[in-house]
C-alpha positions, 0 to 999 in steps of 0.5 A: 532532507531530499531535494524535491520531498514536498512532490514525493510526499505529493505522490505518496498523499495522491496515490501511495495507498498501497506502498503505506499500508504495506509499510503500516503492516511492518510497523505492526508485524515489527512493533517498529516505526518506520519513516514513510518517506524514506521506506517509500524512496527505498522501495523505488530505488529497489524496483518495488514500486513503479514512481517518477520523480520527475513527473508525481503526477505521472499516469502510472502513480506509485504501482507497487511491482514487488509488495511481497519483496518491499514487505519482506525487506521491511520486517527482514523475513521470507513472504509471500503473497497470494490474492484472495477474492473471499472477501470474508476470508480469515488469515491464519496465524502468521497471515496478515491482509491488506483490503483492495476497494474500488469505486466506478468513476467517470473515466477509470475505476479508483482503487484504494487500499486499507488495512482492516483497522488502518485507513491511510487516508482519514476514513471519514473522506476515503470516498472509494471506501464509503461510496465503493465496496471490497473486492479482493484482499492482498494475503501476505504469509511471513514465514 
């Protein structure tokens, strides 16, 4: 095990919706497991994801900078990406979505990531989703 895993796995629970739900859609697109934490520190050392090591509590969190290259690493195939503020819209075969949320707080704006049926965080406590609303969808095409 990686020196330091209970502080990635901090950072991942406080922040990580986003790297979990693309990691959730390869598992479906591949009917294959795949180990969070270790996909997770893959994409970091890739320059998927924006996280320090060093400081999991760090203001910028876990920002996924490439999820089209983490997904397309993941599953082996080309993808693309688009934002989609039609929060009705229907993907089109070979199309998958991930849902952005976002709830006013007192200092900042949450966001939250979900898939349509996969909530990382249990969906009884995701206050962002109970109290907060959709406001766009990530559209990610594999070809």
């Amino acid at each position: 095990m990686r020196q330091g895993i209970q502080s990635l796995m901090t950072g991942i629970g406080g922040q990580g919706c986003y790297a979990l739900c693309i990691i959730e859609l390869a598992e479906k697109i591949t009917k294959s497991f795949f180990d969070p934490a270790a996909m997770f520190e893959r994409a970091v050392n890739l320059g998927y994801i924006r996280y320090r090591f060093d400081n999991p509590k760090w203001s910028d969190g876990c920002f996924v900078t490439a999820p089209d290259r983490f997904l397309s690493t993941l599953i082996g195939k080309k993808v693309t990406l688009r934002k989609e503020y039609n929060i009705n819209y229907i993907p089109k075969p070979n199309e998958w979505i991930i849902i952005a949320w976002e709830k006013p707080g007192t200092n900042s704006t949450l966001t939250h990531f979900t898939l349509p049926d996969w909530d990382p965080i249990e969906p009884k406590i995701s206050t962002v989703c109970l109290q907060g609303h959709k406001t766009s969808l990530r559209v990610f095409s594999v070809n």
